[in-house]
N, C-alpha and C positions, 0 to 999 in steps of 0.2 A: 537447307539448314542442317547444322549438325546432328548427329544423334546422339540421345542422350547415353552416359557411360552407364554398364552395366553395375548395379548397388549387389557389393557379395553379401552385406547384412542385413537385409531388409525389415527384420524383426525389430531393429532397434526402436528402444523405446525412450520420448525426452524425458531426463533428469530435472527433477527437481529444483527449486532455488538455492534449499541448503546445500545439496549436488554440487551443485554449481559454483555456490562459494566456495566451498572445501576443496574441490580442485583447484581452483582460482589461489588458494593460499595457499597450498602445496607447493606451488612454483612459487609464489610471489616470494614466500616468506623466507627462500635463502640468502636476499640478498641481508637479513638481517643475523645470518648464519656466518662462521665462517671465519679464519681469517682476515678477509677486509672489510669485515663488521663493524670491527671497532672508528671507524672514518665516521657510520653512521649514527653511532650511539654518540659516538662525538658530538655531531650536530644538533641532535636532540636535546641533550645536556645542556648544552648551548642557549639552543629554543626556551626550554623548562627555567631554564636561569633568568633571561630576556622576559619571557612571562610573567616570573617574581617581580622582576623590577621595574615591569611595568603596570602592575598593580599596584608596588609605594607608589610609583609616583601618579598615579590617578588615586590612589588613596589620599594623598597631599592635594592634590589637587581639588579634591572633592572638599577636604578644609577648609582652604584657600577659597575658593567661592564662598563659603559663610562667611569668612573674614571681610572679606573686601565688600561685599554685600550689608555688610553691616558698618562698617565706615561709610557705605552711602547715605544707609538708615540714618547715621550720626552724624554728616555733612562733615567727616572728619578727613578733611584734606590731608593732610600728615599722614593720615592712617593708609590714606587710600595710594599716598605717593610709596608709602612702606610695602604694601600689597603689590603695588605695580613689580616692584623690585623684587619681589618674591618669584614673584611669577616667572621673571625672565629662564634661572635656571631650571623650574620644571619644565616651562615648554621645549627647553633644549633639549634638558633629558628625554621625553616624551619622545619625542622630534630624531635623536638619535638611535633608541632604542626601537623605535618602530622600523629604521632603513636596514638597520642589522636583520632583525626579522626577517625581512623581505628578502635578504640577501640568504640566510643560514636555509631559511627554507625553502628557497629554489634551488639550493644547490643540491638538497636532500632529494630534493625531486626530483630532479635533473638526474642526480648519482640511481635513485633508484629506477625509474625509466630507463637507461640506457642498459642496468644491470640485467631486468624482465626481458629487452628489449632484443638482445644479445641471446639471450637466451630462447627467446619462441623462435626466432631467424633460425638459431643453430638446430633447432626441433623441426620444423617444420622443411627445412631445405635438405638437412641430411638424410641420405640413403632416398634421395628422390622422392621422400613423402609429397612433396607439394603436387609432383607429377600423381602419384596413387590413390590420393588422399579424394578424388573422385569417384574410386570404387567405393567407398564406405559412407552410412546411410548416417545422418544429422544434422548438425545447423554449425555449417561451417563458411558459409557462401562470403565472396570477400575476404580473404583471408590477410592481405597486404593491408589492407584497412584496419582490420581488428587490430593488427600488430602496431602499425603506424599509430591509431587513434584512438582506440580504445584503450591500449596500452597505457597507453597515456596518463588518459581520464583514470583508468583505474590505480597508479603509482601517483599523479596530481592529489587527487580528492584527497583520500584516506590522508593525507602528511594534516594538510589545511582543516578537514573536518576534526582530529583528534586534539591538534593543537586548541582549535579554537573551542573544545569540548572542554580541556583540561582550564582554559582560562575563563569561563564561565562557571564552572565549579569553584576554581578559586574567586570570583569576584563576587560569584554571590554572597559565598561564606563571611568573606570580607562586608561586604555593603549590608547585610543582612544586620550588623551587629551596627552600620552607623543608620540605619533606618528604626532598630530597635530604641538605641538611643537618644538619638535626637529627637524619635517621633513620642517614645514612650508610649502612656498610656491614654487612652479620650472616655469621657463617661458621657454616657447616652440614657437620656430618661423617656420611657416607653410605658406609659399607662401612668404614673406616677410611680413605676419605680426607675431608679435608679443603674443603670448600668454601667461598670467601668472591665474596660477591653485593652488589658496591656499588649505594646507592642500592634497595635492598632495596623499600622503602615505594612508592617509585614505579613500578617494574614491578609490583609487587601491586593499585596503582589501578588501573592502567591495565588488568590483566586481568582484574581485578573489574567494572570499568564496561563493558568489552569485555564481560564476558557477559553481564549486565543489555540491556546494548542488542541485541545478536541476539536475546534471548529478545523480546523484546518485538517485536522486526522477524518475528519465527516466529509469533506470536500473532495478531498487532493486523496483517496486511500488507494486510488490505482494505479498511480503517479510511474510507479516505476515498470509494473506492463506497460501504459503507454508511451513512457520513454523506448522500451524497448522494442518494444514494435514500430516506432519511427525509425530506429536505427536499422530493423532489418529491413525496413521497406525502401530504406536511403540507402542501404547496402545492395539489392537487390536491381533497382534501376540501376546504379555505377556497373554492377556487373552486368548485367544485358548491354549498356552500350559499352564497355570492353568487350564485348564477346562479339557481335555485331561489328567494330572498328577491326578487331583482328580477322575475323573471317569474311569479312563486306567485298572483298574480290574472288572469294568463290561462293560469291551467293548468286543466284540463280534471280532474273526479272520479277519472275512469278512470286521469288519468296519473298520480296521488298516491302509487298503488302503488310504478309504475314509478321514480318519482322517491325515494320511500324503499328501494328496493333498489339504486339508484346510490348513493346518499350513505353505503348501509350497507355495501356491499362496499368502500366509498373507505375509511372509518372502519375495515374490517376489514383493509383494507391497509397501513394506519398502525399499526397496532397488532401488527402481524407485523412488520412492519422495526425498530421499538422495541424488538419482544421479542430479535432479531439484534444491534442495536445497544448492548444491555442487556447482553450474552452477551461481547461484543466486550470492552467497560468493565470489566466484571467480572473477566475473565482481565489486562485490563492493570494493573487495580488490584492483584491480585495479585500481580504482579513491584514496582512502581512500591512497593505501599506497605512490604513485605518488605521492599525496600533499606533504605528508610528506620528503618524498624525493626533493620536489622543491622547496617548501614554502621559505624553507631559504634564498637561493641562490636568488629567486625573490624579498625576500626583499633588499638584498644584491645589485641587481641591480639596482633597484629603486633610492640606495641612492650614486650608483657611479658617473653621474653628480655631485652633489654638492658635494661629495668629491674630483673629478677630478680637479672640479673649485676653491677649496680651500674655500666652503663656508660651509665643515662639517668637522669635524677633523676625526680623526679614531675612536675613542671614541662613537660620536656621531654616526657614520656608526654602530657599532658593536650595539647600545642599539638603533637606530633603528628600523634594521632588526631583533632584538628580541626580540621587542614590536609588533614590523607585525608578526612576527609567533604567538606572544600571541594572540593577536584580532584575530587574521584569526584562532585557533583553538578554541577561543570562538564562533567566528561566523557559525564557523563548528560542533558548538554542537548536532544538528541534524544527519548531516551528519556522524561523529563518533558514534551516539551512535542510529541509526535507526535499527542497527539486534536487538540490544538487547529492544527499544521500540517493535519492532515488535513482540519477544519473550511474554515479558512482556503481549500483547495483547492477544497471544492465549492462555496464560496458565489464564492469568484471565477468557477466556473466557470458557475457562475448566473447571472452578472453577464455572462459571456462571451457564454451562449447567447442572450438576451435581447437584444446588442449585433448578432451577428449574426443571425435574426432582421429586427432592425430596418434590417439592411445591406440585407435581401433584398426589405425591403417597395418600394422604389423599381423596382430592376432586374423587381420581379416584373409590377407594373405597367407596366411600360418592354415587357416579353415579349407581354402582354397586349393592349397599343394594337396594336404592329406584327401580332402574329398576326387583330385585328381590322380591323384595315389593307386 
């Protein structure tokens, strides 16, 4: 087997997470620098525009269900043949402004991955770092991988997590005011007094989605160590059988052993943090898909009072309970989208380790001349 290369910094000690971000956006953040910036801000612009108008039109749409819901109430054909005909040009809209979406923000993505991408290549290949970058002590193993796929995940994520951050704030703010509305207020009598709780519907979101999100923060709070230590132990096997495939014709009989008992305790190590990881997923899907499954029906119930009492129509029942499912999956943005921030965290911070690393390959040598000086 080969010998391992001699490490000139051996004191090094690992950085931190916030470390790790901060170098991570040192580099990441020029592509938003710069003369050919403005491409990106373009897109965004774009995005935040697409965003507005796809909140009217699920704002209309959200009307339009009490409408039509309530010409069922009325057995009013006419009304209902008017609603049909309503409807066709929101689902277009909807329908169009969603493909645009998809389009503006792959290409932001796309633009900005290739920009990072470009960039670690030109880091890590020049002045032979990739060759030296084995005398310097850290967490850089796989370095074609972080580049290729981490990269990735870390210029993917962040476009889709912020987008879909920035439209959750607006939809809440938005459906917030038609749950206050239409839901108003309910009076609850408790001992023989009398209670009245305006805005009923939207305290009820909000401490609905409140516990959903702790729960999930009590679960899932290690989510993104053990994502990241999946990634280094899937990094770690790839590299042993690279290393093994390149030098497998001057390996010696005797070390074939040796060499199948490293690759199998690596393979044995990946498949423990999977099984952790598996455990992890498991319990969040738990809470995550339960909401979903209840959410509706809880709004539903909230608004059977007043329509029992005759002080909501059906109409109003139906756009209610789905303006409470809207708020409560904005208010759940966290909640829904915490594996993939967690993600997001360790492959930046992949990206991090590898960058520095690459900081220490110079200075390390620089230590090196003078100490042989």
């Amino acid at each position: 087997m080969l010998g391992e290369p001699k490490v000139l910094n051996g004191t090094h000690s690992a950085p931190n997470e916030r470390e790790l971000l901060s170098r991570f956006w040192q580099s990441a953040s020029g592509f938003w620098r710069g003369r050919s910036a403005w491409r990106a801000w373009f897109l965004v612009a774009a995005l935040v525009a697409t965003i507005l108008l796809q909140l009217i039109t699920q704002y209309r749409l959200n009307y339009w269900n009490r409408d039509f819901f309530d010409a069922i109430g009325a057995k009013d054909q006419a009304g209902l043949w008017t609603q049909a005909m309503r409807f066709v040009p929101l689902a277009a809209a909807s329908l169009a402004l969603a493909i645009f979406s998809v389009w503006a923000r792959m290409t932001l993505q796309r633009r900005w991955r290739e920009w990072l991408s470009n960039r670690l290549y030109d880091y890590w290949l020049h002045d032979d770092r990739y060759k030296r970058l084995r005398f310097v002590s850290g967490d850089y193993q796989a370095p074609e991988y972080r580049i290729a796929e981490d990269a990735r995940i870390a210029t993917d994520f962040p476009v889709d997590l912020m987008l879909g951050l920035l439209s959750s704030l607006l939809t809440a703010v938005t459906f917030i005011g038609v749950l206050w509305s239409v839901g108003d207020g309910v009076a609850i009598e408790l001992g023989g007094f009398a209670l009245s709780i305006p805005g009923y519907l939207v305290f009820a979101v909000i401490a609905y989605s409140a516990m959903l999100s702790a729960s999930i923060f009590l679960i899932a709070g290690h989510l993104t160590r053990v994502i990241e230590e999946n990634k280094r132990a899937e990094a770690e096997l790839r590299s042993i059988g690279t290393h093994l495939r390149e030098s497998g014709e001057g390996i010696a009989e005797s070390d074939h052993k040796d060499a199948r008992h490293t690759i199998g305790a690596a393979l044995k190590a990946v498949i423990a943090i999977w099984r952790i990881y598996c455990w992890q997923l498991m319990r969040m899907t738990l809470v995550t898909h339960s909401g979903t499954l209840v959410t509706p029906i809880v709004g539903l119930l909230l608004c059977m009072p007043k329509y029992l009492a005759g002080s909501m129509s059906l109409g109003e029942v139906v756009q209610a309970a789905a303006a409470f499912v809207v708020v409560q999956s904005a208010f759940n943005w966290f909640t829904d989208n915490y594996a993939r921030l967690a993600e997001w965290a360790a492959s930046a911070n992949r990206v991090a380790s590898l960058l520095l690393a690459l900081d220490r390959v110079d200075r390390a040598d620089g230590t090196s001349a003078r100490a042989g000086g």
